[in-house]
Each structure stands twice: as C-alpha cells, then as structure tokens.
C-alpha positions as CSV (number, residue, x, y, z in Angstrom):
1,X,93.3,96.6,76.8
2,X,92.6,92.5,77.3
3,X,95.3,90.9,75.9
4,X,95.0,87.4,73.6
5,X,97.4,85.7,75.9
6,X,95.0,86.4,79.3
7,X,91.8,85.6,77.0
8,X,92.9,81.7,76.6
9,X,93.5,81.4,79.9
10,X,90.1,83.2,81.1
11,X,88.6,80.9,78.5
12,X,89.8,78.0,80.6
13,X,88.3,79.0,84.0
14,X,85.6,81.3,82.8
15,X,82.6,78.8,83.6
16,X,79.9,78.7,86.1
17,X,81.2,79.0,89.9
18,X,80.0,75.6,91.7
19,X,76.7,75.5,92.7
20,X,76.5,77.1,96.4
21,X,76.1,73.4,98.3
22,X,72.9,71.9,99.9
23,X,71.9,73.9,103.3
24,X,71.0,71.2,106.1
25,X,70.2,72.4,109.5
26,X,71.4,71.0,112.5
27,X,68.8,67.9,112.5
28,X,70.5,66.3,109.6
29,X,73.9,67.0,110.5
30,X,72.1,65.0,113.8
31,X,70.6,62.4,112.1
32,X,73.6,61.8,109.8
33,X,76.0,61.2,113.5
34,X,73.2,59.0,114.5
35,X,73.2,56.8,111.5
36,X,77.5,57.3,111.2
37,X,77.4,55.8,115.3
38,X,75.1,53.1,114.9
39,X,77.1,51.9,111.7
40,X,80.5,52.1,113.6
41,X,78.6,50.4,116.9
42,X,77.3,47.3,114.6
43,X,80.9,46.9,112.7
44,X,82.7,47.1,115.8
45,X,80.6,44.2,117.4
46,X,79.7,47.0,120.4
47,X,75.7,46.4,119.4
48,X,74.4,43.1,117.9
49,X,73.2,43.1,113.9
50,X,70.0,42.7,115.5
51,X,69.4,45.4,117.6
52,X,71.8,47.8,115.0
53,X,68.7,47.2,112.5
54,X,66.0,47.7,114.9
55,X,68.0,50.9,116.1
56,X,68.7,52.1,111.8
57,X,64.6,51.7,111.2
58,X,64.0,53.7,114.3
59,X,66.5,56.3,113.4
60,X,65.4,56.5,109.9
61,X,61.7,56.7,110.8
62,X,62.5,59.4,113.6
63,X,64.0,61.3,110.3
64,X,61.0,60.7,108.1
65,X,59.5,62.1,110.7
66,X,61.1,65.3,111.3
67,X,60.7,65.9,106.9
68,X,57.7,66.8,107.6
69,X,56.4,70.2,107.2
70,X,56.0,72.0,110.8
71,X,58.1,69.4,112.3
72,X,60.2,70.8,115.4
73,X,63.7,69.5,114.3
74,X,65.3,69.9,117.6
75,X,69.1,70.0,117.3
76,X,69.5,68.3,121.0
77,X,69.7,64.4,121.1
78,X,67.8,64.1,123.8
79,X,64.8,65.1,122.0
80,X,66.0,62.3,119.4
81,X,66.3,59.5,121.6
82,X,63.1,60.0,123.6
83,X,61.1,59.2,120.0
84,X,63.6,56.9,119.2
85,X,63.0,55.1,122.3
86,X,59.3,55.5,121.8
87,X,59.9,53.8,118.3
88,X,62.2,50.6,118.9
89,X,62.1,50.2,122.5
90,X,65.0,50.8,125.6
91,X,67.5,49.0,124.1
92,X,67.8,51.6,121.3
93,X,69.5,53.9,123.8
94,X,72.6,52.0,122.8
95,X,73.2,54.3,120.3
96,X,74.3,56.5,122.7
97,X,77.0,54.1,123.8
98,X,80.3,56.1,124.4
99,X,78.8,59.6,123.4
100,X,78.1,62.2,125.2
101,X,76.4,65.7,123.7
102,X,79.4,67.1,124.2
103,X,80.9,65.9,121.1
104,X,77.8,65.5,119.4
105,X,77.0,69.0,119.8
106,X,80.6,70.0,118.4
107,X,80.1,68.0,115.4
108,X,77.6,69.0,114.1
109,X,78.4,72.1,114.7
110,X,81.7,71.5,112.7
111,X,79.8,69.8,109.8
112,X,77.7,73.3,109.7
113,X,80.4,75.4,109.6
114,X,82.2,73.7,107.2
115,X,79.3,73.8,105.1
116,X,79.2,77.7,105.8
117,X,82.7,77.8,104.7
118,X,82.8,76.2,101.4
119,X,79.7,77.9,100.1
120,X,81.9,81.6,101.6
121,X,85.0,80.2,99.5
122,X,82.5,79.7,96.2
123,X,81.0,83.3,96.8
124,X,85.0,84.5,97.3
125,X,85.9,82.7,93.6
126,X,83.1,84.4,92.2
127,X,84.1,87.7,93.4
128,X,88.0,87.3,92.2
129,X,86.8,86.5,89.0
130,X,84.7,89.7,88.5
131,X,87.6,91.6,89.9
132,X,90.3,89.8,87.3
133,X,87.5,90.7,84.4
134,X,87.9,94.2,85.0
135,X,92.0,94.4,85.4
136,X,92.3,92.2,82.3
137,X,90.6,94.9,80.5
138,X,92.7,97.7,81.7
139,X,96.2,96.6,81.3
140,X,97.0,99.9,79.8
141,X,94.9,102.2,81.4
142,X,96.7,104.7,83.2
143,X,95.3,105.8,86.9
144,X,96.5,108.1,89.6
145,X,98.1,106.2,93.0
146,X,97.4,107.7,96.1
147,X,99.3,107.7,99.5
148,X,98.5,109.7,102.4
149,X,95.6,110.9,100.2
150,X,97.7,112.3,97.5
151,X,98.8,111.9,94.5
152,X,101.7,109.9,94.4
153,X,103.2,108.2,91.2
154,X,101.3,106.8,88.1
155,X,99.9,103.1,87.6
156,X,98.2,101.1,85.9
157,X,94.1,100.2,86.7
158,X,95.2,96.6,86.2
159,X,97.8,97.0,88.0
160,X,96.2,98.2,91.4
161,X,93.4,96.2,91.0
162,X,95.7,93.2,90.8
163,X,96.9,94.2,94.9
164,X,93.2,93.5,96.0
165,X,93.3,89.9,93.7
166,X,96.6,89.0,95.6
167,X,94.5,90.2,98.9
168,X,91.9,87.8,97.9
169,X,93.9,84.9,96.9
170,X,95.4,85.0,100.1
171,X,91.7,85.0,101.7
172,X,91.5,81.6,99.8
173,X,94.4,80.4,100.9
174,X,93.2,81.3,104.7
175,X,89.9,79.6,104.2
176,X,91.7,76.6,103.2
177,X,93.7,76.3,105.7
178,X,90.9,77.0,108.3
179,X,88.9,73.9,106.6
180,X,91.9,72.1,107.1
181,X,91.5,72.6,110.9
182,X,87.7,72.7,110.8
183,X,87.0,69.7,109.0
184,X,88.2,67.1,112.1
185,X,85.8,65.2,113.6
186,X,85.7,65.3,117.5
187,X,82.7,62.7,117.8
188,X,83.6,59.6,120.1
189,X,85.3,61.9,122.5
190,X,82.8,61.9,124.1
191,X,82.4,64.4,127.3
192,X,86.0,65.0,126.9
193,X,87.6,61.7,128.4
194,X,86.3,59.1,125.6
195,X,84.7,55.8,127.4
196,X,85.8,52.4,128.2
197,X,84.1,51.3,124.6
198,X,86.4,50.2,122.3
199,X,85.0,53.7,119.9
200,X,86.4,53.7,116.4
201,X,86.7,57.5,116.1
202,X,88.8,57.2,112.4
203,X,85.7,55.7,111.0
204,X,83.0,57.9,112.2
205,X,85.6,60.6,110.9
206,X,85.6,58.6,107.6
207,X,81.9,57.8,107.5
208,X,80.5,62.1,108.2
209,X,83.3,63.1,105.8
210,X,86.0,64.8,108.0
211,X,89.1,64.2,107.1
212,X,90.4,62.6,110.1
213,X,89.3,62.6,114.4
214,X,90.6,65.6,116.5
215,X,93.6,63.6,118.4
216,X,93.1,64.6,121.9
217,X,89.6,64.0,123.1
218,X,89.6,67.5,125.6
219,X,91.0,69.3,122.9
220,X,87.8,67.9,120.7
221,X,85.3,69.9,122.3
222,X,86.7,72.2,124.7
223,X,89.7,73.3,123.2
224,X,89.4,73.4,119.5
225,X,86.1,74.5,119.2
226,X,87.2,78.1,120.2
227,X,90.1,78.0,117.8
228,X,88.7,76.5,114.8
229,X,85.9,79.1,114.8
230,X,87.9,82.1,115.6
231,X,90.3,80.7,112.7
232,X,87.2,80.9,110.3
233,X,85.8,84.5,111.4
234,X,89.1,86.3,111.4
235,X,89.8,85.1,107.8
236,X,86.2,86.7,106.8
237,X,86.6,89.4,108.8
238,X,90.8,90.0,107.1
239,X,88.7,89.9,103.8
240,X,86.0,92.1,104.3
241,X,88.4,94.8,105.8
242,X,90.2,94.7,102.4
243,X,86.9,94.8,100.5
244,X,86.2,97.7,102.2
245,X,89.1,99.8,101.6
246,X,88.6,99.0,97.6
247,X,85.2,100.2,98.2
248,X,86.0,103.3,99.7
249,X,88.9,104.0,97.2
250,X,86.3,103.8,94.6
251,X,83.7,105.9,96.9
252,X,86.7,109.1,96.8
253,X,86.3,109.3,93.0
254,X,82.7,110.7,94.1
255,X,84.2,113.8,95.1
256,X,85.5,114.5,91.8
257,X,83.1,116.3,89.9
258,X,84.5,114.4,87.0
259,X,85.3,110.9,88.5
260,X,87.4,108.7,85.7
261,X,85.6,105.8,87.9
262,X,82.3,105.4,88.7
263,X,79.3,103.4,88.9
264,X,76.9,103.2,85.4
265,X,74.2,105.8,86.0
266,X,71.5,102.9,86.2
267,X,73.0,101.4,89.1
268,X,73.0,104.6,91.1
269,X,70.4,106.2,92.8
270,X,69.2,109.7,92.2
271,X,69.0,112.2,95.1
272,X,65.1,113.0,95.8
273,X,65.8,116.4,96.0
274,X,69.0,117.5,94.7
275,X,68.4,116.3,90.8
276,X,72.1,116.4,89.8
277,X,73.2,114.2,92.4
278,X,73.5,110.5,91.8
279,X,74.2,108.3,95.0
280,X,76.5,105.4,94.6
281,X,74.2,103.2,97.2
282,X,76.1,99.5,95.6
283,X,79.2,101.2,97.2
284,X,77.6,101.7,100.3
285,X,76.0,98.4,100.4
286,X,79.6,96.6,100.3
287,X,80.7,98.8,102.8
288,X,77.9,98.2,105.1
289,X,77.8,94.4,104.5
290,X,82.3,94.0,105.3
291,X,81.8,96.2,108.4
292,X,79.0,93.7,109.2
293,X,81.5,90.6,108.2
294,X,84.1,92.4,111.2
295,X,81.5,92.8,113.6
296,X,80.4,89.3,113.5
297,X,83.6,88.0,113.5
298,X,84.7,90.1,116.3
299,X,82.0,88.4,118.4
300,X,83.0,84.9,117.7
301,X,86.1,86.3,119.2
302,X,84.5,87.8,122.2
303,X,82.3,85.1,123.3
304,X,85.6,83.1,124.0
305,X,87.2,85.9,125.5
306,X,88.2,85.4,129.3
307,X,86.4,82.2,129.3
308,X,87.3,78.8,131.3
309,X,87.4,75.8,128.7
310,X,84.3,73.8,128.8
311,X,82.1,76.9,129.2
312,X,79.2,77.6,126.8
313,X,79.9,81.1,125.9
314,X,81.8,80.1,123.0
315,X,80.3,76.7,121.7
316,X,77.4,78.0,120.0
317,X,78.6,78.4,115.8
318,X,75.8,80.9,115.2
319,X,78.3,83.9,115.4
320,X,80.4,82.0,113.0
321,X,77.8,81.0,110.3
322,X,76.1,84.5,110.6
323,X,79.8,86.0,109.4
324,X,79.9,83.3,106.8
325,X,76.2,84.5,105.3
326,X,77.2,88.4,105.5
327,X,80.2,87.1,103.8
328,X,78.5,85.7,101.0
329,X,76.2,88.2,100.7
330,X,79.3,90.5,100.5
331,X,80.8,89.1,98.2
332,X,77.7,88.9,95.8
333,X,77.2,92.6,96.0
334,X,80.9,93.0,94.9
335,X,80.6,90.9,91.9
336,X,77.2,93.5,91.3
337,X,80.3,96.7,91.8
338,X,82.6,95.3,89.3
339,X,79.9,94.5,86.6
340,X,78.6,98.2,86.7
341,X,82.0,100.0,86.6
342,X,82.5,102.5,84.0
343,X,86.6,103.6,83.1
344,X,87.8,106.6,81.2
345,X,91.1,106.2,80.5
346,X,90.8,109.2,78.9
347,X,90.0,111.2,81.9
348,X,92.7,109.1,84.5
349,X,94.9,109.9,82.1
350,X,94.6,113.8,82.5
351,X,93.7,113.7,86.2
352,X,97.4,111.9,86.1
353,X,98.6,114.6,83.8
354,X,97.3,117.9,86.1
355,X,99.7,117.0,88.3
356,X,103.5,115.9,89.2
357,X,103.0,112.5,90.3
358,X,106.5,111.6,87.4
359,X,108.7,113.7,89.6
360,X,110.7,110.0,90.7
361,X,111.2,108.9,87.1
362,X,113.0,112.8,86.9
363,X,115.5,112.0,89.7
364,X,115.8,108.6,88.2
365,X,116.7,109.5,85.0
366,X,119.2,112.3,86.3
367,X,121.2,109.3,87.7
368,X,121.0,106.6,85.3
369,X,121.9,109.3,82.5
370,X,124.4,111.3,84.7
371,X,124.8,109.8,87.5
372,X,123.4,112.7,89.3
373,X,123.2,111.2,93.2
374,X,119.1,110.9,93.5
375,X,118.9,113.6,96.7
376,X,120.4,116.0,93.9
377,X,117.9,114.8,91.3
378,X,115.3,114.8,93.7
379,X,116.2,117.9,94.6
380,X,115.6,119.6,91.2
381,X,112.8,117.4,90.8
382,X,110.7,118.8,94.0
383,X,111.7,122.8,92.5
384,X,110.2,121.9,89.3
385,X,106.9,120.8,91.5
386,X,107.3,123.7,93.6
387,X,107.4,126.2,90.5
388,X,104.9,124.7,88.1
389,X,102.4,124.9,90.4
390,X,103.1,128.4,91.7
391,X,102.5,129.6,87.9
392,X,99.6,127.1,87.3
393,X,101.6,125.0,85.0
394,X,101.0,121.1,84.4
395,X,104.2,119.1,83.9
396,X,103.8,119.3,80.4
397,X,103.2,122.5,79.9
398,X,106.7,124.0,81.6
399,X,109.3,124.8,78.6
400,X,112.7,124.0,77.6
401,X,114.0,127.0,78.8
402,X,112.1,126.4,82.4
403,X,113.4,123.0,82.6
404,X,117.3,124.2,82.1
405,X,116.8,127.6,83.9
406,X,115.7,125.5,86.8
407,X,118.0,123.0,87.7
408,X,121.2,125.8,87.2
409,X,119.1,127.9,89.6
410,X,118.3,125.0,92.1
411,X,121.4,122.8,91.6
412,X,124.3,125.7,90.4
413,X,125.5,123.6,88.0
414,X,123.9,123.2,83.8
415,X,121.7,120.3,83.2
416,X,123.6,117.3,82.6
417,X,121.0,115.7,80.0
418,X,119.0,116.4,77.0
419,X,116.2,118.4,78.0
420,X,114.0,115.9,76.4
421,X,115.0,113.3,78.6
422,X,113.4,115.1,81.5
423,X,110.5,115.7,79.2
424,X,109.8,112.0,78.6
425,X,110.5,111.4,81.9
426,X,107.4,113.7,83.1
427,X,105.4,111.4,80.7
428,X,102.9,109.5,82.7
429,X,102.7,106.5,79.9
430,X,106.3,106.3,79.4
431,X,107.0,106.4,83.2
432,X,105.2,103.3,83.5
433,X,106.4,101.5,80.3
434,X,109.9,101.7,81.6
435,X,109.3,100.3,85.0
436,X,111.6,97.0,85.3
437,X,110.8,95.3,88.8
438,X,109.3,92.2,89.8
439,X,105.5,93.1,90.0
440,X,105.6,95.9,88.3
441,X,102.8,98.2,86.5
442,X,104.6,97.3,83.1
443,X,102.7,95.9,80.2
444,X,105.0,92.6,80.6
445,X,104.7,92.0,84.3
446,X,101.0,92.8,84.4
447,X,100.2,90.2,81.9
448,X,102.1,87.9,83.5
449,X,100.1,88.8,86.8
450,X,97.1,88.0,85.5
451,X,97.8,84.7,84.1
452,X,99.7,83.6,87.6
453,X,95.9,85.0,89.3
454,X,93.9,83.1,86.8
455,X,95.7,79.6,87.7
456,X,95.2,80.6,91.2
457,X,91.6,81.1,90.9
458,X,91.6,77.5,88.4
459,X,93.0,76.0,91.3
460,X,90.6,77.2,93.7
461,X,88.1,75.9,91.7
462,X,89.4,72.4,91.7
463,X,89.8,72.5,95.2
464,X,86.2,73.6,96.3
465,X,84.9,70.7,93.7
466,X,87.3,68.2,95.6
467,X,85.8,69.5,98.6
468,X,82.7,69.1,98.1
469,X,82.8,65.8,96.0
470,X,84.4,63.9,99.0
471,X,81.6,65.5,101.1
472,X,79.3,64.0,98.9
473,X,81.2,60.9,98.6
474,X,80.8,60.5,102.3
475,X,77.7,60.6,102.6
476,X,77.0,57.8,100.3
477,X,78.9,55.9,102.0
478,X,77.4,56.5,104.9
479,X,73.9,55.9,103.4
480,X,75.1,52.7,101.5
481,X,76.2,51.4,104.9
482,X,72.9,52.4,107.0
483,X,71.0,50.5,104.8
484,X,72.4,47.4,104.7
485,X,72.0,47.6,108.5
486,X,68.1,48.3,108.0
C-alpha cells in the first residue's frame, strides 16, 4: 500500500537525478593546473604581466591543440612544456616555477577522482530512489524474515527493504565524507618540500575548485594519496557487498517453485533447452558487477600494501576510477532490478502462514496477559511448533482443543488465557500490527521510515548539486582569470 503522507513527500524529490557531470581526461585536469599556476605566478608578482600573457596564449594554444581529433593528450607535463616552449620561447618554463610533477601528478589525479566520485554518488541517489519506490508501495505487504536460512518471524516488504535504504544512506554519507578528504589540493607542494617561491597554495586550491591545500606538503603527495583513495574504494566496495546480499536474497526466492518475488517474465531469460525455466540473468548481472566493485577496490588497497611512501605502486588512480565506473554501472543495473519486480502479497502471505515464524508473539502474549515468565511461554510455544508440524498442521489450522491440551501437557498447569488470544497471536498480520519499537515493521513506524529516507535522499540531492555547482563555479573563475592574462 503507498500511503498519501509518503506520496507528497516523493512528489518533492521525485525529479530527474543530476545529470552525470562532464568526463575530462587527465589533459584538462593538466591544462586547467597550468592555467590555475600561471594565474597564481602573475598575481603573486613571481612572473611579470608580460611574460604571464605570453605563457596563457602558449598554454591555451598548446590546449587548442590537443582538441583536436587524434591528438596524443599526454597526461605528463613534460610533454606540455616541450610545445609550450616550442610555442612562446624558454622563458615560458616559468610556469613550472615551484612545481614539481609530483604534485601535479597528484592533482590531477585528485580532480579525476573526485569527478569519479560525484558521478558514483548521482548513480547511488538514483538507485535509493528506485529502492524507496518499491518499499513505499509495500507498507503492508507481509514477507517471510529469514536468519540462518530459516524462517524466522514475520515483516513487512517495506520494512526489510528499508535496512538496505539505511545501508545505502550510509554509503552516501561515506562518499561524502571521502570527498571531504579527496577534494584538497596538494599542488604547490611541490616534490614534497614546497620551494623557496613565495607559492600561494590557498589560491590554486581556490582557483581548480578544492576546497582548501593539503597542509603538510609530504603528506600531499606521498602520504594522502594512499589514503584518500583507499577511503573512496572501500566505501564502493562496503556498498556493493550490501547490494549483493539484497541480490542474492532475492536470487533464493528462485528456488521456490512459487516465488512471491521475482523478476517480470520479460526481463528474464528463458533456458535454451529446458522451456520451463526462466533465468533471472538482471540478478546475476548485479551480482557480477558488486563482486567486480570489491575486487577493484581490494586492489587500490593492495597496490599500497607493504609499500615505502613515495613509491609508485600506489599513485596511479586507475584502480580507483575503474571501481567508481563498475560502481555506476552497478548501480544502474539495480535501478533496472527494482523497476521489474513483481510482489504477491498474496502468496508471502501464505508462505508466512505454512509455517511458525508467530511463535515469539505466543510467548509474548503468555507474559503480558499472564505474566507467564517467557522461557515458560517459549516453552509451550516451541511444543506447539514441534506438534503441528509432526501432524502436518499450519498454525492456523491446530484447534482449540490442541491449543489447551498442549500447554497442560507441556507446562502441567491449564492455559492461563483465552484460547483466542493465542490464536491471534499466531496471526502473521496482527503480529506485526502490534509491534511497538523504535524501527519497527508497524504501519506507523514504517511510514515514518520512509519519510525520514526521502529527506535523506532530498538532502543528497542538494548536496551533489552544491557539489558540482562550486565545481563549476571554479572553473569560471579560473577561465575569467586566464583571460584577462591573455
């Protein structure tokens, strides 16, 4: 059931994710530090006006350059400056002026990433979304919980589904944080010591968007840039691990001949021999991709394993980015999961009802009603398992007369209630009606759930947008200030 007071809210957020962001390679992350340096060089009085707009029209034609189809694009300055030079002359080498590709190379590298991130985060949103679609539908539909592969008490669809939306809103909140961490700049640290030019590091922060200079200038290069990717991976690879399990609890309904989940038939494929069979491949295809997601990020993690700082094992963000795009692509096939799920509530209902998962709420009511201690109550509650499923009964099929006859028999004493107490208490729907805790599978705290989820994912929202605006923000700034200088 979708309840009025979740539809406003779903109204509110329910527009188009944010566009996934601009790719750039690692050239224009290159030529946007080049034009962020010479700025900072000219305002700082470290390079004359002069020579800062013969050194802007060289980098800008070395760009133009490099927009052309075929062009190499080479990622490693020194490729840069030997055109550059070629273009405006010696002097131009100035641009280099307390740099190093040390901490150009981990800039760059930083901008990528954070890039790779934000566009994750979007492809994350989109998937929460689908996920809070299908839980705000199914507020009342009553499913099986399993633990240890059984059976174990009645919930709600909504209900579980809403564990995996407070999974992923802490995978937002992760990602966040990472950015946090990812988005400093280490440029003007140069190798690792900084340089006896008077660098403004703050303002080629400001000027390439980060939000403010990696402090120490060792720590820029050599130390961070293990941390702030294996920061990134591992809240991928946290996600996809969780995706996964979803996945496969959805998968086990397959070996029910009569799943009360599964995929629509169109989305499945059918077996090329065995004509009955239809293969749940989007299932697999999540699976596949968040094992991927771990394996990636378990490399990022590797390559700096048992490393010295400063080595190279660890500084390339390839690793990193290629988690990032199996994330996305992840996430994507998700969204296509929770579009094609089909629900009988009609059928969880009676899988729920086949068996004894209401035993608790017997015990429970024994000792709110009685005050029967609960080892008593569960006691009685486990015979009455025990027994109706020696004669093949379902909960609701036992009689009066069994229900009575049992607990003298187990417990030597008469039953202490109604008989219709335990009766109700047997009832699936009524079990979980009554529940009265914080989080909760009741209508009430469900409802609630969602609306607290839908905020969340409102928030996230506004967050990637302020993201990306200052990104963009940056830039023009940046572009506004290289061409005055040209």
């Amino acid at each position: 059931m979708r309840h009025p007071s979740f539809l406003i809210s779903v109204a509110f957020i329910a527009l188009p994710i944010t566009c996934v962001g601009e790719a750039h390679d690692a050239f224009h992350h290159l030529g946007q530090i080049n034009k962020a340096s010479i700025v900072m060089l000219a305002e700082e009085r470290i390079v004359p006006d002069e020579l800062a707009a013969v050194i802007a029209t060289g980098i800008a034609r070395v760009i133009d350059e490099q927009a052309e189809e075929g062009a190499r694009r080479s990622a490693n300055y020194l490729d840069f400056e030997a055109r550059l030079l070629e273009l405006a002359g010696a002097e131009a080498s100035r641009l280099h002026t307390g740099r190093s590709r040390q901490d150009i190379g981990s800039t760059y590298r930083r901008m990528g990433l954070r890039e790779n991130l934000l566009d994750t985060y979007d492809a994350l949103l989109a998937a929460r979304m689908a996920l809070l679609d299908v839980a705000a539908a199914h507020v009342d539909t009553i499913i099986p919980a399993y633990t240890h592969g059984v059976q174990a008490q009645p919930t709600t669809l909504a209900h579980y589904l809403l564990a995996f939306a407070a999974a992923f809103e802490r995978d937002a909140e992760r990602l966040e944080e990472a950015y946090s961490r990812l988005n400093l700049s280490p440029l003007g640290a140069a190798a690792f010591g900084t340089s006896g030019f008077a660098i403004d590091r703050e303002r080629l922060a400001e000027l390439l968007g980060f939000d403010s200079a990696v402090e120490n200038s060792y720590d820029a290069n050599l130390v961070s840039s293990v941390d702030s990717k294996i920061e990134f991976a591992n809240a991928l690879s946290t996600s996809a691990i969780m995706v996964g399990q979803l996945m496969q609890n959805l998968h086990t309904q397959y070996h029910n001949p009569v799943p009360w989940i599964q995929l629509a038939e169109e989305s499945t494929d059918v077996s090329s021999i065995m004509p009955q069979k239809r293969n749940p491949r989007p299932l697999d295809r999540v699976r596949l991709l968040a094992t991927s997601v771990v394996g990636s990020a378990h490399t990022v993690t590797l390559n700096a394993h048992n490393t010295n700082s400063g080595m190279n094992d660890y500084r390339p963000g390839t690793q990193a980015a290629d988690a990032a795009a199996k994330a996305q692509e992840m996430y994507a096939a998700y969204v296509d999961v929770m579009r094609s799920l089909v629900v009988d509530p009609a059928r969880s209902l009676q899988e729920v009802d086949i068996d004894y998962s209401t035993m608790t709420e017997v015990a429970d009511v024994l000792l709110r009603h009685a005050e029967v201690p609960f080892r008593v109550g569960h006691h009685y509650a486990s015979e009455l398992t025990t027994y109706g499923r020696a004669h093949g009964k379902r909960p609701k099929d036992l009689t009066d007369e069994e229900l009575t006859q049992l607990y003298e028999e187990s417990i030597g004493e008469s039953l202490p209630v109604e008989v219709e107490l335990i009766r109700q208490a047997m009832d699936p729907v009524t079990m979980v009606r009554n529940r009265k805790g914080l989080g909760g599978p009741q209508e009430q705290e469900v409802v609630r759930m969602l609306a607290r989820h839908n905020d969340s994912l409102a928030s996230g929202l506004g967050w990637l947008d302020l993201s990306r605006t200052h990104l963009q923000n940056s830039a023009t700034t940046l572009e506004r200030a290289f061409a005055e200088l040209k």
